[in-house]
VEXDREN-2710 file (C-alpha; in Angstrom, 1 decimal):
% VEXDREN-2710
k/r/px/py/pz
1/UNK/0.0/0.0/0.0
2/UNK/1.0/3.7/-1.0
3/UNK/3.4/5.4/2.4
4/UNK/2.6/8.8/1.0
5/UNK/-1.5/10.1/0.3
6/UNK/-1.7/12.4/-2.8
7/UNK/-2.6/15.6/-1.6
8/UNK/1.2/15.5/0.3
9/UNK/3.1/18.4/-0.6
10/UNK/6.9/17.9/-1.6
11/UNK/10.6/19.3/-2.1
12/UNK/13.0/18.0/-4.3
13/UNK/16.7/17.8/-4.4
14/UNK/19.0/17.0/-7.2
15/UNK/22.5/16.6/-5.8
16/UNK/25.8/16.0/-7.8
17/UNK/28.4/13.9/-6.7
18/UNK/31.5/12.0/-7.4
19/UNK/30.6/9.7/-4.8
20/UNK/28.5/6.8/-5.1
21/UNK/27.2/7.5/-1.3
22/UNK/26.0/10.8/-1.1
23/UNK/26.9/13.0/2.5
24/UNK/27.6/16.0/1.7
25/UNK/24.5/18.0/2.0
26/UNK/26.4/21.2/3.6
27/UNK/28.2/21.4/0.7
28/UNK/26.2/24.3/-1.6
29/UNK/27.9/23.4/-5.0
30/UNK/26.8/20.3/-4.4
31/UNK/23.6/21.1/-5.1
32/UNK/22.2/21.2/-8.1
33/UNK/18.6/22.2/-8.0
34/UNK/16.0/22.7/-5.5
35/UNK/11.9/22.9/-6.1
36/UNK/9.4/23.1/-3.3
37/UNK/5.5/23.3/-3.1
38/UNK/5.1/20.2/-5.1
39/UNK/1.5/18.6/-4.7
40/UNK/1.6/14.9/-5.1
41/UNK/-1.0/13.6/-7.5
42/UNK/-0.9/16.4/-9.4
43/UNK/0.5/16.8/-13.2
44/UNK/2.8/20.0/-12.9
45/UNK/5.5/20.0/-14.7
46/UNK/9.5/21.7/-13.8
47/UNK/12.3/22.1/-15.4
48/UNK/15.8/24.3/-14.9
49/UNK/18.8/24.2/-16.7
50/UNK/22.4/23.8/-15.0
51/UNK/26.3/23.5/-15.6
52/UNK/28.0/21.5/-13.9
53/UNK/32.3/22.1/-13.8
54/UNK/34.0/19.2/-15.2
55/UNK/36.3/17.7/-12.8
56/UNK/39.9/16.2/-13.6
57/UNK/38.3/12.6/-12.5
58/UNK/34.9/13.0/-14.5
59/UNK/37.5/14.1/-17.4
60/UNK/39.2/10.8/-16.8
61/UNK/36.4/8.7/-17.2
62/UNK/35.0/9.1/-13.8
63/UNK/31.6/9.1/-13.1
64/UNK/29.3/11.3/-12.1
65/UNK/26.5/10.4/-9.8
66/UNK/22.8/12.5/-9.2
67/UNK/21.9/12.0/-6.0
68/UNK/18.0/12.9/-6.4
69/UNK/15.7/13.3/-2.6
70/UNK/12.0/13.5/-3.1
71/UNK/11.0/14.8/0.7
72/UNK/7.8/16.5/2.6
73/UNK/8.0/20.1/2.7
74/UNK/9.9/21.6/4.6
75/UNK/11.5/18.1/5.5
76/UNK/15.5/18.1/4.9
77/UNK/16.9/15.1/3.0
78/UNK/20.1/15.0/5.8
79/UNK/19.7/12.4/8.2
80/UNK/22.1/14.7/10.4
81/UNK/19.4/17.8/10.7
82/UNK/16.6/17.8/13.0
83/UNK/13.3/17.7/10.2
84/UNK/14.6/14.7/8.7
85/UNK/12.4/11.9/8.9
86/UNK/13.1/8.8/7.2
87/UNK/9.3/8.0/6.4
88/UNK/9.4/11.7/4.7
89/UNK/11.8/11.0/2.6
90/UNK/13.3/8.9/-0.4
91/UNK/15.6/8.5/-2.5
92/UNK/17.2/7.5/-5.9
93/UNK/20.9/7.6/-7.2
94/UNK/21.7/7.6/-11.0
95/UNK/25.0/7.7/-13.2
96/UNK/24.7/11.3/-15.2
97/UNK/27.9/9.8/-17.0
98/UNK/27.8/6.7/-19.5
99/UNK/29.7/4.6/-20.6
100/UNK/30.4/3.3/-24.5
101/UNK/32.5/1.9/-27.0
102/UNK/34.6/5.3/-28.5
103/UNK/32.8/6.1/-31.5
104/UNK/35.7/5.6/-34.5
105/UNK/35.7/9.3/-35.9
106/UNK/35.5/8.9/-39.4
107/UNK/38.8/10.4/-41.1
108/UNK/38.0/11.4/-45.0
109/UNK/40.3/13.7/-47.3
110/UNK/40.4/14.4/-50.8
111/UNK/42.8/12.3/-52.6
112/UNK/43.7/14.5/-55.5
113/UNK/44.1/17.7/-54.3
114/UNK/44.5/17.6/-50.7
115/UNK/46.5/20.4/-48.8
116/UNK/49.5/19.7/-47.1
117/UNK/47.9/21.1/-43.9
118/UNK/45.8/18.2/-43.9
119/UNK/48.6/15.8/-44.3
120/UNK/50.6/16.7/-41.6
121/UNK/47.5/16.2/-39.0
122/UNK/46.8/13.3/-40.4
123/UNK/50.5/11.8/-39.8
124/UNK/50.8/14.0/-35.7
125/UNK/47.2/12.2/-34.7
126/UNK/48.5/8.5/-33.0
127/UNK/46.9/5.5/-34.3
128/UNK/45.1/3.1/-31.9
129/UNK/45.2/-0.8/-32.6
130/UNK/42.3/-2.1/-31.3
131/UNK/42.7/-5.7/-33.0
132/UNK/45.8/-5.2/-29.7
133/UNK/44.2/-3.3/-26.8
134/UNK/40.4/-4.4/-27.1
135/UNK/38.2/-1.5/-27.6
136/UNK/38.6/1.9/-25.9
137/UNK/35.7/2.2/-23.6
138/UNK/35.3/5.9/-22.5
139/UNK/32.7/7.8/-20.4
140/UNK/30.1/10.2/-22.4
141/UNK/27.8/12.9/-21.9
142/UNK/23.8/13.3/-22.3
143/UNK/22.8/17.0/-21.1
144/UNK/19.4/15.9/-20.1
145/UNK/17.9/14.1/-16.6
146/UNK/14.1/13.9/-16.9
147/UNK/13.0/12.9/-13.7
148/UNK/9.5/10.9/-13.2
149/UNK/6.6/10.3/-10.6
150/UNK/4.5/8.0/-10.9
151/UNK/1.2/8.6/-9.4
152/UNK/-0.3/5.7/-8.3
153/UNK/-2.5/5.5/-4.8
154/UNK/-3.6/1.9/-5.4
155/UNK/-2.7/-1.4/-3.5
156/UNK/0.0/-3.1/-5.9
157/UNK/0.0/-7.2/-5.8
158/UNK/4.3/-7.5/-5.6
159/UNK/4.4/-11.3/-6.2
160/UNK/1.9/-10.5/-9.6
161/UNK/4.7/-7.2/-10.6
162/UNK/7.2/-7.2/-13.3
163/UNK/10.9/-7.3/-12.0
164/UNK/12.0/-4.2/-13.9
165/UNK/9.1/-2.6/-12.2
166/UNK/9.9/-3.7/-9.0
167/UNK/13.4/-2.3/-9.1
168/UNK/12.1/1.1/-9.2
169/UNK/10.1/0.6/-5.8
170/UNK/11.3/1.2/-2.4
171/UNK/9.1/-0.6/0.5
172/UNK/9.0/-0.1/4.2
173/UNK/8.0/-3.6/5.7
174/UNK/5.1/-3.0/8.0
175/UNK/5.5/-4.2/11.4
176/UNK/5.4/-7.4/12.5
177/UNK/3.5/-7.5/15.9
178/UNK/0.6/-6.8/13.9
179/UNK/-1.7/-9.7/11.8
180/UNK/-2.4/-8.6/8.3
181/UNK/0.0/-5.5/8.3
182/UNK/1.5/-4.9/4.6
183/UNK/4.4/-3.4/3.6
184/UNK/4.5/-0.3/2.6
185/UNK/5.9/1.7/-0.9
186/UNK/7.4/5.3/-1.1
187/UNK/6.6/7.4/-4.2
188/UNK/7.9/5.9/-7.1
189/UNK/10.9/8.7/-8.6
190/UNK/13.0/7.1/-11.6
191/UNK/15.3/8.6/-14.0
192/UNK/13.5/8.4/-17.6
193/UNK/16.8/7.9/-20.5
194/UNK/14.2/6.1/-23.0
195/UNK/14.8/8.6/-25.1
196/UNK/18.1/8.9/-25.0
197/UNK/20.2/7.9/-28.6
198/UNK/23.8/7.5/-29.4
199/UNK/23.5/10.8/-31.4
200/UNK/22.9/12.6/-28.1
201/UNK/25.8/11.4/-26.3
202/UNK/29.5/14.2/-26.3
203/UNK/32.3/12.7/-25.6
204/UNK/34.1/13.8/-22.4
205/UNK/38.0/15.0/-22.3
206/UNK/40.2/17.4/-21.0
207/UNK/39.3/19.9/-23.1
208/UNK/35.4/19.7/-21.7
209/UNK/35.2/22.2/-18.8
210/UNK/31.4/22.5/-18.4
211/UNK/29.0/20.0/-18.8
212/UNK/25.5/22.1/-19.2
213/UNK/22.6/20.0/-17.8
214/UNK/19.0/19.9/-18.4
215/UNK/16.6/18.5/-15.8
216/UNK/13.1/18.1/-16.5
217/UNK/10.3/17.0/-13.6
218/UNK/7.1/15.8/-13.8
219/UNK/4.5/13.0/-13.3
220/UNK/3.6/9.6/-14.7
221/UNK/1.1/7.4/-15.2
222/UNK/1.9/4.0/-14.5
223/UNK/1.2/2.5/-17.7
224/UNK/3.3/4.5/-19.5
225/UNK/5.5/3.8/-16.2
226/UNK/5.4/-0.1/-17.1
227/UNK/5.8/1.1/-20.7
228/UNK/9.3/2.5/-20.2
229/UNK/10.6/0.1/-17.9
230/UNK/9.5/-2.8/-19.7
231/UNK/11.0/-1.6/-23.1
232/UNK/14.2/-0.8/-21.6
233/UNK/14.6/-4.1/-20.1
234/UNK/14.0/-5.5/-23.5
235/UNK/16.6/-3.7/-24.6
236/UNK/19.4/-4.1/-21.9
237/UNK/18.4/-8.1/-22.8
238/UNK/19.0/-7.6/-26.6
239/UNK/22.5/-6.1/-26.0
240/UNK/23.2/-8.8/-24.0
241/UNK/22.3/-11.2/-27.2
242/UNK/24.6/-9.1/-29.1
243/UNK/22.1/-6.5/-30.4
244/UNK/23.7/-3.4/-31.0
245/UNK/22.9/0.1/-29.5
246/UNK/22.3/1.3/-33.2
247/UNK/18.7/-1.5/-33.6
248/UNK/17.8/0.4/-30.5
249/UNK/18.4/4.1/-31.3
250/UNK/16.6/3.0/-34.7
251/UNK/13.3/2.2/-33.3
252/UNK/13.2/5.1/-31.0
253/UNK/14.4/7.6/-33.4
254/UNK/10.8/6.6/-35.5
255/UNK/9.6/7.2/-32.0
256/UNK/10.6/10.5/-32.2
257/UNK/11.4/11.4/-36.1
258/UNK/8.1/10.6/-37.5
259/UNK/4.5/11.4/-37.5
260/UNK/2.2/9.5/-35.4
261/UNK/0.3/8.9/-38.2
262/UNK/2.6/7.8/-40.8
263/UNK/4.3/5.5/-37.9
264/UNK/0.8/4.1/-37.3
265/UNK/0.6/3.3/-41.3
266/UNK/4.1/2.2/-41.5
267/UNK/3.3/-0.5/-38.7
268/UNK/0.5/-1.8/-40.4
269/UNK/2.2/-1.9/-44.0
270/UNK/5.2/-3.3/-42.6
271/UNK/3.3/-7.1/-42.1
272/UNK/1.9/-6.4/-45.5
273/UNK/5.6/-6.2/-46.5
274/UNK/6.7/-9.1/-45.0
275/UNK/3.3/-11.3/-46.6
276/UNK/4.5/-9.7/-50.0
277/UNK/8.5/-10.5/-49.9
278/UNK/7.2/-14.0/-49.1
279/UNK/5.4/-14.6/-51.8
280/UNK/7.4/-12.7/-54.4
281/UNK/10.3/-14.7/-53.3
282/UNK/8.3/-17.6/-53.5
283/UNK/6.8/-17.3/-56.5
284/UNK/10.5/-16.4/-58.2
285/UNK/12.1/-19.0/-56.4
286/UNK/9.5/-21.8/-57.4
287/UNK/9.6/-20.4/-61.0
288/UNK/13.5/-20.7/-61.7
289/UNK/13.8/-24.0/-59.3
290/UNK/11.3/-25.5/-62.3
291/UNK/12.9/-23.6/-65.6
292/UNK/14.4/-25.7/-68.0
293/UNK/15.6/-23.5/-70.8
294/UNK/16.1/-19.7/-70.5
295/UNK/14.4/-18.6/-73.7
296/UNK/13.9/-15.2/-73.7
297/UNK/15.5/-14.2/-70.8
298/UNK/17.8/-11.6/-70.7
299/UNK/21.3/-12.7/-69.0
300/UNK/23.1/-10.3/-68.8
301/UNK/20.2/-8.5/-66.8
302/UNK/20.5/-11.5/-64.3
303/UNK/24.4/-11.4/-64.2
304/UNK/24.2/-7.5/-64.2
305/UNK/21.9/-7.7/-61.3
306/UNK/24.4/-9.5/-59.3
307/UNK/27.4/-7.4/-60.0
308/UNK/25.0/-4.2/-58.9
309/UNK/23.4/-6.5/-55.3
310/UNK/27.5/-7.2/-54.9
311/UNK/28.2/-3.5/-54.7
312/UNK/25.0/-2.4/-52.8
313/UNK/25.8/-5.0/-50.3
314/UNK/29.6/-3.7/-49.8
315/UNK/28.6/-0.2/-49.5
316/UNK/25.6/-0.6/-46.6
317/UNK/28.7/-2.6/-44.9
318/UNK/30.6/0.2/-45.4
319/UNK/28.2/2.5/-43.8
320/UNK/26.8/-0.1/-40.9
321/UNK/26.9/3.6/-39.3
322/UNK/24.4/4.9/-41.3
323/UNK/22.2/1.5/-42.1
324/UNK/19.5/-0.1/-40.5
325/UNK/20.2/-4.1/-40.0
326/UNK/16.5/-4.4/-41.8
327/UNK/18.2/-2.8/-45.0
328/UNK/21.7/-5.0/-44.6
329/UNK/19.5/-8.6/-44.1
330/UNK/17.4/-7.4/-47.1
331/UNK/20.3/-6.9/-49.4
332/UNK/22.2/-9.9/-48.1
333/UNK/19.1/-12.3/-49.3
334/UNK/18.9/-10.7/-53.0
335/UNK/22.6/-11.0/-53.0
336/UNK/22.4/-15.0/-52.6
337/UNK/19.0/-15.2/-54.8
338/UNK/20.5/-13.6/-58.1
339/UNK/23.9/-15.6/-57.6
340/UNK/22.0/-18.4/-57.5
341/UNK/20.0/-17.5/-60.5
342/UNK/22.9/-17.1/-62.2
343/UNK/23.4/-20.6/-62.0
344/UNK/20.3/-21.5/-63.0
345/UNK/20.2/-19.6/-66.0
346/UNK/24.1/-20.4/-67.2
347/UNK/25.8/-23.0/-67.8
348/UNK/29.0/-22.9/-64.8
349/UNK/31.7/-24.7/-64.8
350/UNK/34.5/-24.8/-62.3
351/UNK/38.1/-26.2/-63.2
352/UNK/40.7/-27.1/-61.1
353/UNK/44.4/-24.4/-62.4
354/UNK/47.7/-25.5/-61.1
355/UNK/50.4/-22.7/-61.3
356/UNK/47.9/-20.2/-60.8
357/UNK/47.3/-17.3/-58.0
358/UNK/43.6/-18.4/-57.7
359/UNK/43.5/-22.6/-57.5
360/UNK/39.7/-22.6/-59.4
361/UNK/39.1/-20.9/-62.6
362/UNK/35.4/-19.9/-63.6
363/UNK/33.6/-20.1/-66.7
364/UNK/30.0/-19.2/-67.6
365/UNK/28.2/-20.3/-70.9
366/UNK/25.0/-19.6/-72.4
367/UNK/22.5/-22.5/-72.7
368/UNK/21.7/-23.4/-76.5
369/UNK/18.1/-22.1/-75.6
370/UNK/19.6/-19.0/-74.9
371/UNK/21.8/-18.5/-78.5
372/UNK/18.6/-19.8/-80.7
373/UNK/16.4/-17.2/-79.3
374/UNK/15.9/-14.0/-80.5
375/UNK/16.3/-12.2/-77.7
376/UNK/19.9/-12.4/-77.3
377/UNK/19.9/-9.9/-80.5
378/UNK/17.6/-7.7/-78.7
379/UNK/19.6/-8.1/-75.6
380/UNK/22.7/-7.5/-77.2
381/UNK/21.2/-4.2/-78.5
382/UNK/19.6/-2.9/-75.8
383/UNK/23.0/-2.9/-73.1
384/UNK/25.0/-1.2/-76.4
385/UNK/22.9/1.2/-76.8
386/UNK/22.9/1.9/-72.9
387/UNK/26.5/2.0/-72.9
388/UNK/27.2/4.9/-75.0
389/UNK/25.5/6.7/-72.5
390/UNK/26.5/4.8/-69.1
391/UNK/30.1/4.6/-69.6
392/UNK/30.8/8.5/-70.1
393/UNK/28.6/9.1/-67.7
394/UNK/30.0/6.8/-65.1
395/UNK/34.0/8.4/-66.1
396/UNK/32.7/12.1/-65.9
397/UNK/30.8/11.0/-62.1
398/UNK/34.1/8.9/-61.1
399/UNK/36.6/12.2/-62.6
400/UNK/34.5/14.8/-60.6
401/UNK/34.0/12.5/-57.0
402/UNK/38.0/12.2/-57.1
403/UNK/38.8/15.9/-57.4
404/UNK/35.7/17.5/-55.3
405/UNK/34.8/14.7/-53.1
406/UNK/36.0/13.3/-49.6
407/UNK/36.9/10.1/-49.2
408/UNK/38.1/7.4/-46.4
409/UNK/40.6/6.5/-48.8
410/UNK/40.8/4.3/-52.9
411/UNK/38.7/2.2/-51.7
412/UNK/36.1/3.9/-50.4
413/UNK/36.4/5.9/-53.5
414/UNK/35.7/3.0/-55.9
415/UNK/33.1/1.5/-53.9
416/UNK/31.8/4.7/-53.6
417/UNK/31.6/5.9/-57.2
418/UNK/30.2/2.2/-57.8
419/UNK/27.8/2.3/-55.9
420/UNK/26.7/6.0/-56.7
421/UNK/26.6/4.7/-60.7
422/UNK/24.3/1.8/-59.5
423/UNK/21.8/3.8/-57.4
424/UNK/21.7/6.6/-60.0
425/UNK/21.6/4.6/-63.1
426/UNK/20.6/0.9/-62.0
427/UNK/17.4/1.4/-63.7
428/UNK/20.1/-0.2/-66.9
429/UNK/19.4/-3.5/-65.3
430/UNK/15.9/-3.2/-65.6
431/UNK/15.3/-2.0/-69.0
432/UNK/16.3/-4.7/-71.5
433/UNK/13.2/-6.8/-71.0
434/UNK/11.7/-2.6/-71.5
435/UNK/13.4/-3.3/-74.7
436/UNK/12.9/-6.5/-76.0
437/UNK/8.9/-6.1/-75.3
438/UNK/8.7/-2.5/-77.3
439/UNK/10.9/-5.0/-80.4
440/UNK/8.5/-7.6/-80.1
441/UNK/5.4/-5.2/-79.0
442/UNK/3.6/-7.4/-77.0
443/UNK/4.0/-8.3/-73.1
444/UNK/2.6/-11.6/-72.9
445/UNK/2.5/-13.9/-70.4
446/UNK/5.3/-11.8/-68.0
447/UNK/5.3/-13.4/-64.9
448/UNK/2.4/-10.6/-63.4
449/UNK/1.5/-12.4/-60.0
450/UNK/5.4/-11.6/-58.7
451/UNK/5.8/-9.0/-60.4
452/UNK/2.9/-6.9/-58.7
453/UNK/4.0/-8.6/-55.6
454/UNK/7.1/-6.9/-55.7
455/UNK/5.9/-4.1/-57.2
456/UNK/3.5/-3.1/-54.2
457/UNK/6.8/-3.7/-51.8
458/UNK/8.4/-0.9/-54.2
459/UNK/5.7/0.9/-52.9
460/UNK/5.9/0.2/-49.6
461/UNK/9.7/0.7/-49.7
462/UNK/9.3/4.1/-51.0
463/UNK/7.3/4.7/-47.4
464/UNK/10.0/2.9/-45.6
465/UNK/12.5/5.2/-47.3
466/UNK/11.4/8.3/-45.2
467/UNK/11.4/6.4/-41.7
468/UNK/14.1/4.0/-41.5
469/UNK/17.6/5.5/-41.4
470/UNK/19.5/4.8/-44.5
471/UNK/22.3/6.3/-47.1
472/UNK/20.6/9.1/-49.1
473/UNK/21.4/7.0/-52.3
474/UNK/19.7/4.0/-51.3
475/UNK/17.0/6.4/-50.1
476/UNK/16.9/7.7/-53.8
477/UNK/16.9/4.0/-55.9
478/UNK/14.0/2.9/-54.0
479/UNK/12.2/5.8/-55.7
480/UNK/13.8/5.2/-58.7
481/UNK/12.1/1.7/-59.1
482/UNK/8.9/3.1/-59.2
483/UNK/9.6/4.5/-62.5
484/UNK/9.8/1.2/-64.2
485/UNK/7.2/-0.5/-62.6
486/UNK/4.7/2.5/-64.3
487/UNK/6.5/2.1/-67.7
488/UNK/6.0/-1.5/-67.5
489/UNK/2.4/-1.0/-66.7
490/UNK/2.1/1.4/-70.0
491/UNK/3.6/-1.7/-72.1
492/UNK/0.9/-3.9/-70.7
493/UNK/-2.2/-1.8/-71.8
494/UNK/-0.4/-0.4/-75.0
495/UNK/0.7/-3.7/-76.0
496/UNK/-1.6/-6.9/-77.9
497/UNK/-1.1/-10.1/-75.9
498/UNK/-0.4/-12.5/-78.2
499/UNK/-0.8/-16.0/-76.4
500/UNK/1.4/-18.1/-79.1
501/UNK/4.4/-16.2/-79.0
502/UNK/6.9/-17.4/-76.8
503/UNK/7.8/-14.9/-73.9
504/UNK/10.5/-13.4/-72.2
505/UNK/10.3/-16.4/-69.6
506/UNK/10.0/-19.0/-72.4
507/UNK/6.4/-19.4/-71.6
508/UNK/3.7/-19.8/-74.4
509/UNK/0.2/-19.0/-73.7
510/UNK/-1.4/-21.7/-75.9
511/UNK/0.1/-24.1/-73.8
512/UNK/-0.8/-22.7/-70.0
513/UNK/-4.7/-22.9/-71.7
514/UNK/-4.2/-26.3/-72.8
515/UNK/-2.8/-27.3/-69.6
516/UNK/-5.8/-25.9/-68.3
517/UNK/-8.4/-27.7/-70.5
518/UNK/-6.8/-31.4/-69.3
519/UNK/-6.8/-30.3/-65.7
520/UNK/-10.5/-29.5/-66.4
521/UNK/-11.2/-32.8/-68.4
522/UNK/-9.4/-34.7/-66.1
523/UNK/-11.9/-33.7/-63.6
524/UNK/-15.0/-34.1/-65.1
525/UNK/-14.0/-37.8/-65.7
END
């Protein structure tokens, strides 16, 4: 049962202290903010702003402690002056300092071009190993303690509570002379860092002096109470499973970053994204596990593809910074499904090379329903004509990132230019079949069930695109799909259907219906 009745009226105290045992009350620097007159059970809110001096040991990775009293009025928090009294009074302790892995600052220079200014700081600033002395685990800042109470007045059932709720609770046993007595619970006061993100966190060194501090106070109801404690204990177990801190700064930055509304829509289309990457992979999977001949299917769209999912997937590794794990795991599983497409739709051959640097040697041919068709002429034509444009366009964008652009270093610079052709011109994988049906005019029998499938997820990617955190270029190519999926669409109603003529996918029409007709025979017999 509740110790304190609303309707009490309360001070607080925010102490700051080096100490993990708080004593020294006579000490004014020590404290940091005082508000009186507070009613509990009411929904006032306080706030103040502070600085606090940085200390040699807090600039040496000490911690700093807040040493936070929640008392009657006029009640002092010091057991040493004469209004104390320990049922007036209660108390909560929390680390203002944190302490992380040291973010790696990311170094990038111009490699043509670069001033010799920049070279000589470059070669003064020491190099750390880390492969040799672990990683550097330093203490941080976050300028902000928001301080809740929960008001709650009601008898709480402990055995039936949550443990991370219970660790916010401080009970007074009830005597135990008398039958029946129960124990009692102070005002529950906790330290609210839900919000806080890696982005919010400064670094603290020597040459931090002042550390400015913003404290916020006000009251809680307890289901948003449970809310907060039970999320954060999902997330203290997730790091413990190896889940980095950047999965959880990513779903509270959506928390914080996006409309309620458009979250709300982006929950709901995010199952319908799942139910439609299923089934497109399914249906593509199920239709290439059962091809026999690759008639009029462009291959060097399918080994283009891979080459472009190769690069995509290099560059989100290079910025695991900047990427979502949702956009990494996505790319990973193209990557392995158009490799292994490749194989179905070539014929590979790997040879055994003594004397060699590499022991294997590779070698792709194209299947003999490939050469017959006449789509490798259209294919043919369609990536030279895109290469009179791609190729300058590609050396003019690879010339002018080298001489204006930062980079980490050559790499970085190839896999950057790379990866900035394929996001800004990738659409070249995508338009041969664009060609081969305007050569052929007609669109018949494209595989249209996975196709939409995946074409609604272009859709639902393009909302994804403006929530989850991401490179800006991979922001752009999924609105660049879009573009082909509405030209395709113009094909289809522009276009005659001709059910005889073999298709893109080696499919004929005549026979899908005849196929039909004996399913349907076979069944009325």
């Amino acid at each position: 049962m509740p110790l304190w009745e609303f309707g009490t009226m309360m001070d607080l105290y925010v102490y700051t202290s080096e100490s993990e045992e708080f004593s020294s009350f006579d000490d004014p620097s020590a404290l940091a903010w005082k508000t009186s007159s507070i009613e509990f059970g009411q929904w006032d809110e306080r706030h103040t702003k502070v600085s606090i001096p940085a200390t040699p040991t807090i600039q040496h990775n000490g911690t700093l402690y807040a040493h936070v009293y929640l008392t009657h009025h006029l009640t002092s928090p010091n057991p040493n002056d004469s209004t104390f009294n320990e049922t007036m009074c209660t108390h909560l302790r929390y680390p203002l300092t944190h302490y992380r892995k040291k973010q790696a600052a990311v170094k990038k220079k111009k490699l043509l071009g670069g001033s010799h200014e920049e070279e000589k700081e470059e070669e003064q600033e020491p190099l750390v190993d880390e492969s040799k002395q672990g990683p550097q685990i330093v203490s941080y800042w976050f300028g902000n303690l928001t301080l809740n109470l929960v008001n709650e007045q009601n008898l709480i059932p402990l055995a039936q509570l949550p443990e991370p709720m219970k660790q916010h609770m401080i009970l007074r046993p009830g005597p135990k002379n008398v039958p029946g007595s129960m124990d009692q619970y102070y005002p529950i006061i906790f330290a609210n860092n839900f919000w806080m993100l890696s982005d919010h966190l400064s670094l603290i060194n020597d040459t931090v002096s002042e550390l400015p501090l913003d404290i916020t106070f006000y009251p809680l109801t307890t289901y948003k109470f449970q809310m907060y404690t039970m999320l954060n204990d999902s997330f203290t177990k997730g790091s413990m499973m190896g889940s980095g801190p950047n999965e959880t700064d990513e779903f509270k930055r959506m928390l914080i970053e996006t409309n309620p509304w458009l979250l709300g829509i982006t929950a709901c289309v995010s199952v319908l994204h799942s139910i439609f990457d299923f089934l497109a992979f399914k249906n593509d999977i199920a239709f290439w596990k059962d091809k026999k001949d690759v008639a009029g299917i462009s291959i060097r769209t399918i080994i283009l593809n891979f080459v472009f999912q190769v690069i995509i997937f290099l560059y989100l590794l290079d910025n695991q910074e900047n990427t979502s794990w949702m956009i990494l795991l996505s790319s990973g599983v193209g990557l392995l499904i158009e490799a292994w497409k490749i194989k179905k739709a070539v014929n590979v051959t790997v040879t055994q090379v003594e004397g060699g640097w590499i022991p294997w040697k590779v070698t792709f041919e194209d299947k003999e329903s490939y050469t017959e068709s006449k789509t490798k002429e259209y294919d043919q034509m369609a990536f030279t004509y895109l290469s009179y444009v791609a190729y300058p366009l590609l050396f003019c964008y690879a010339i002018y990132t080298l001489i204006y652009e930062t980079h980490r270093g050559w790499y970085s610079w190839v896999l950057g230019t790379a990866v900035g052709f394929v996001y800004t011109f990738g659409f070249i994988a995508m338009t041969p079949q664009l060609f081969i049906n305007y050569k052929l005019k007609s669109v018949a029998h494209m595989p249209w069930k996975a196709f939409m499938y995946k074409a609604l997820n272009t859709f639902i990617d393009d909302l994804f695109a403006f929530v989850i955190k991401m490179p800006t270029l991979h922001r752009l190519a999924c609105l660049r799909d879009d573009v082909i999926f509405f030209v395709y669409l113009y094909q289809r109603w522009i276009y005659p259907v001709d059910q005889t003529r073999v298709n893109e996918f080696g499919q004929v029409g005549e026979e899908e219906s005849e196929n039909k007709q004996v399913a349907e025979s076979k069944k009325e017999k």
